[in-house]
C-alpha positions in Angstrom: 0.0 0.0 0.0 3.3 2.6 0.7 4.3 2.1 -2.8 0.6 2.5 -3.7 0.1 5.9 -2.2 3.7 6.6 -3.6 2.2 6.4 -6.7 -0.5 8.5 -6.2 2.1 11.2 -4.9 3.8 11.5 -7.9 0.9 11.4 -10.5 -1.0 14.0 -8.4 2.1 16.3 -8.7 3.1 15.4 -12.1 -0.9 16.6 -13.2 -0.1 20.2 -11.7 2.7 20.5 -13.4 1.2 18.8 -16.8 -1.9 21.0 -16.5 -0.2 24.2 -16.2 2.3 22.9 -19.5 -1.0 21.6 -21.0 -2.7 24.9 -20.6 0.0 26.6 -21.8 0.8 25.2 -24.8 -0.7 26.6 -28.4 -3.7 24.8 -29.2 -4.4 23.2 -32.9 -7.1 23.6 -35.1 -9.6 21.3 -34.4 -12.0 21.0 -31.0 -10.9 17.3 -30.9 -7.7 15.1 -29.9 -4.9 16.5 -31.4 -2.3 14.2 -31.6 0.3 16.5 -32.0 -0.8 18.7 -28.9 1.7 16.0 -26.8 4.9 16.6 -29.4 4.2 20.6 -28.3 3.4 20.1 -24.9 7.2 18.6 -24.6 8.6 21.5 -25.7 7.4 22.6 -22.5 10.1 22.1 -19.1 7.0 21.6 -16.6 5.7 19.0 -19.2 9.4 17.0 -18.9 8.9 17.3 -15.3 5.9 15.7 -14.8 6.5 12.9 -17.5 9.3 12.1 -15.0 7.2 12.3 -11.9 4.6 9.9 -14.0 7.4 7.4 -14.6 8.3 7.2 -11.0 4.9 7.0 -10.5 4.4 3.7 -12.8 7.2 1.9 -11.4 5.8 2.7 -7.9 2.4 1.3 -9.2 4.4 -1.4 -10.9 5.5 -2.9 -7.3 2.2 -2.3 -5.6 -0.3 -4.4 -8.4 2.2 -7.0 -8.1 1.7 -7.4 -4.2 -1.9 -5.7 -3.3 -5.7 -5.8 -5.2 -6.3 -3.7 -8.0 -8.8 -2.4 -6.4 -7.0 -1.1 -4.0 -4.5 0.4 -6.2 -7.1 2.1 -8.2 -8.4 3.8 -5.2 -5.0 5.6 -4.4 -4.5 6.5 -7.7 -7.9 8.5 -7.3 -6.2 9.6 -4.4 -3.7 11.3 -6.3 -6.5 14.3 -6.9 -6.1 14.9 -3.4 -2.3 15.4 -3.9 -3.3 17.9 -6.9 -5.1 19.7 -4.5 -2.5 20.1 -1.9 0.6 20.2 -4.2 -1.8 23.2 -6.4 -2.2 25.1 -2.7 1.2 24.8 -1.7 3.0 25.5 -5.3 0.6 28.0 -6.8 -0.7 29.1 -3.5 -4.3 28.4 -4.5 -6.6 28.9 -1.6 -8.5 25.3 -0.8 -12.4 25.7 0.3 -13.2 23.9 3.8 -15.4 21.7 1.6 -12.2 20.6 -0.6 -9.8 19.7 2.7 -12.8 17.7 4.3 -12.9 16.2 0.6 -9.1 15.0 1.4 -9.9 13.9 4.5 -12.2 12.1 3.0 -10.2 10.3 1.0 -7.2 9.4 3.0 -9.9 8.0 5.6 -11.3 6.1 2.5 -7.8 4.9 2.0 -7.4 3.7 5.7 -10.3 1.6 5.5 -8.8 0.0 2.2 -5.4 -0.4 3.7 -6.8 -2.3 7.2 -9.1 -4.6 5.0 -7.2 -5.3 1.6 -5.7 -9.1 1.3 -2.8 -10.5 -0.9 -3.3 -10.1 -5.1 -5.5 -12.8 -6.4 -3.4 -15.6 -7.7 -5.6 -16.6 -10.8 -3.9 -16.3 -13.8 -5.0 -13.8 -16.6 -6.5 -15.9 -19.6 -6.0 -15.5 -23.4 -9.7 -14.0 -23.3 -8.8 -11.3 -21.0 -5.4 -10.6 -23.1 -7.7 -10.0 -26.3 -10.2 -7.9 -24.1 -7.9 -5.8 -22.8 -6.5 -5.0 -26.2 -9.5 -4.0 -27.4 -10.2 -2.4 -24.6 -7.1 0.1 -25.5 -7.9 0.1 -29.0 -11.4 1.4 -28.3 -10.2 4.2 -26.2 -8.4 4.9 -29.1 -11.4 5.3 -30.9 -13.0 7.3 -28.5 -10.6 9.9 -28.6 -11.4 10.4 -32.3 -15.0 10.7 -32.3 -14.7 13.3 -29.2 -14.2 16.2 -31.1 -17.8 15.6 -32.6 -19.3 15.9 -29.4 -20.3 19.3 -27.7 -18.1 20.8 -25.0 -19.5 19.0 -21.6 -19.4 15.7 -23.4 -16.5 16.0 -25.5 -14.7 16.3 -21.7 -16.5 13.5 -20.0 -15.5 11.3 -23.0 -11.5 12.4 -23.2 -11.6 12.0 -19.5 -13.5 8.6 -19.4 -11.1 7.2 -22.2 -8.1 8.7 -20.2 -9.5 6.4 -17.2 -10.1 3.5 -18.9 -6.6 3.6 -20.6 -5.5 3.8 -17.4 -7.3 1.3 -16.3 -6.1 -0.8 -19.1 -2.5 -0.5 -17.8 -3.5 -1.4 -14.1 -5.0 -4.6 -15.5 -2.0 -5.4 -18.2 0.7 -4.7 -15.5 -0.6 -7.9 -14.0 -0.8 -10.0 -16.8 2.8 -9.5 -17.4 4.6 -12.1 -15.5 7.9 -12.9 -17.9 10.1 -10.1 -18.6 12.0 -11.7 -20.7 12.1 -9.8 -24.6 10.7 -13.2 -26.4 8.0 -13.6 -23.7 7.1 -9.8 -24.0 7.0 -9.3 -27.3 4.6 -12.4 -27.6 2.3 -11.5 -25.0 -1.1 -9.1 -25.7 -0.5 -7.4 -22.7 2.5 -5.8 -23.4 0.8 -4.1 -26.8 -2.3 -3.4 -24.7 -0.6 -2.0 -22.0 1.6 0.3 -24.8 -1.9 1.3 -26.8 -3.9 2.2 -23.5 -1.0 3.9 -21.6 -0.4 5.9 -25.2 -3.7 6.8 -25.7 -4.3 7.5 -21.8 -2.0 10.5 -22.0 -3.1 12.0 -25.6 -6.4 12.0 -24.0 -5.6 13.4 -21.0 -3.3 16.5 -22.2 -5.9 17.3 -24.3 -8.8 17.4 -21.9 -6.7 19.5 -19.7 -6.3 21.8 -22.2 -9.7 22.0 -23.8 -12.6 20.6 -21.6 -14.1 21.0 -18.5 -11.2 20.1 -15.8 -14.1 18.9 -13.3 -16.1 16.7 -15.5 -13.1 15.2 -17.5 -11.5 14.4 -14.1 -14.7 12.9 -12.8 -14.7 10.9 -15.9 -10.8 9.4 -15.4 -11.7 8.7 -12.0 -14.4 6.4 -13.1 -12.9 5.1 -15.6 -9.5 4.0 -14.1 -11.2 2.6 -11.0 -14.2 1.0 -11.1 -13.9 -0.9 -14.1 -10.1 -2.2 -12.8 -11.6 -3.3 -9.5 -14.1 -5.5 -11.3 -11.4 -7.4 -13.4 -9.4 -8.0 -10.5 -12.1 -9.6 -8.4 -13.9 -11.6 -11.0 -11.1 -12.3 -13.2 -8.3 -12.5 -11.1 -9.3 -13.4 -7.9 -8.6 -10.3 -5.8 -9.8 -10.7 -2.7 -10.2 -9.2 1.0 -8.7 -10.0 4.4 -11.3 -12.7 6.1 -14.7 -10.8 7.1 -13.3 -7.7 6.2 -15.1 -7.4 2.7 -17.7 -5.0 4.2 -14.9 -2.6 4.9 -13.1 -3.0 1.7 -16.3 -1.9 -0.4 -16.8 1.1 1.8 -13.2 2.1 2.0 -13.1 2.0 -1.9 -16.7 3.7 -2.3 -15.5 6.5 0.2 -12.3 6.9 -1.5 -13.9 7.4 -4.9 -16.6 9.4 -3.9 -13.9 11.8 -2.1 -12.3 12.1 -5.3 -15.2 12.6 -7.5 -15.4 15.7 -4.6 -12.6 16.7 -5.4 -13.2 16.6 -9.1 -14.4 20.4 -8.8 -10.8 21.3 -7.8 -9.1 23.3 -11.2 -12.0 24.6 -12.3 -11.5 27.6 -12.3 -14.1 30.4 -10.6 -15.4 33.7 -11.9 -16.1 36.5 -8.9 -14.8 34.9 -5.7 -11.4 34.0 -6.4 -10.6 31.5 -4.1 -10.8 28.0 -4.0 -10.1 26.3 -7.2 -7.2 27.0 -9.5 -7.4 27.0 -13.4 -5.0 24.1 -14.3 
């Protein structure tokens, strides 16, 4: 669970860092995904930074799907909007609402729960079946991201952000169908290409939410997407399962973890007239 919440520490700094690059880089022609937005976002130092911070972060969550539930996993990773939220108010000195740091609270007490009740990972081994689903899965979020731009502005930010969660989600799953590193055994197993589409198409989607949609619903949408849908595969699939009696407190840990981040979804929108409380990133 450390290396969990690890995780969650560097993604939630690396997305105020990428929101602020994403925000500031020039925006193309279309109201779509522009797959060129990440090749300018690059160009941008606080961009570099957070792709770092992101690649600590996936080793981090590397370690932590290979010892705990997924579902437990997915819930810190929502937990990293609460690390946005405090990185934002210490870094940019944004100003958080007494609603957004009982919000935290929230989740780290959602966390807790999690932490006291989660068991070992599930020890069923991923099929061929979930390999193909998987890759579809990624190649689908793929698709998603191309038929965004037809939608109008609300839903053309749910769906980025949805697809950013569920590409996510796709590498949460992957990671654990990976079990030989070795370059023959990679190179012939579907996870690796569905963990490389969905991670890929993850972050296009993503850095081009930030930029152009809503910040609260696309973030409400990648925390649904890259939790509940994870947390499912690993108990039905892969046989993730509690400590003894303690299911009870696993479901509510994860329920109050989410809904604290959904909360928290309404942190970086940005507000007209009061100026405080949320920060535009």
């Amino acid at each position: 669970m450390i290396c969990a919440l690890g995780s969650a520490v560097c993604f939630g700094t690396a997305s105020v860092f990428q929101a602020v690059a994403a925000r500031a880089t020039a925006p193309g022609t279309g109201s779509g995904v522009d797959a060129a937005l990440l090749l300018r976002a690059l160009r941008q130092w606080r961009y570099l930074v957070g792709l770092g911070l992101d690649g600590l972060g996936f080793l981090l969550q590397i370690v932590a799907l290979r010892t705990i539930p997924i579902y437990a996993v997915g819930a810190a990773l929502a937990a990293s909007l609460a690390v946005t939220a405090v990185v934002a108010a210490r870094l940019l000195r944004v100003r958080l609402s007494g609603v957004e740091w009982g919000a935290v609270a929230v989740v780290c007490a959602g966390l807790a729960m999690l932490g006291l009740a989660s068991g070992d990972e599930g020890e069923r081994a991923g099929s061929t079946t979930l390999r193909y689903v998987m890759l579809g899965v990624a190649f689908a979020v793929l698709l998603l991201g191309a038929v965004a731009g037809r939608l109008p502005g609300r839903g053309r930010a749910l769906a980025l952000g949805l697809g950013a969660g569920c590409g996510f989600g796709v590498v949460e799953v992957t990671v654990r169908l990976i079990d030989d590193m070795a370059p023959g055994a990679l190179f012939t197993n579907l996870a690796t290409y569905a963990l490389l589409v969905g991670g890929g198409a993850a972050f296009l989607l993503l850095t081009s939410a930030l930029q152009r949609g809503s910040v609260t619903t696309a973030t409400a949408g990648l925390v649904i997407g890259e939790t509940i849908g994870p947390a499912l595969v690993g108990v039905v699939w892969l046989g993730d399962r509690t400590r003894e009696g303690l299911e009870w407190l696993a479901v509510l840990g994860f329920v109050v973890a989410v809904v604290g981040a959904l909360a928290l979804a309404r942190f970086g929108e940005p507000e007209s007239g009061n100026g405080g409380g949320a920060v535009a990133v």
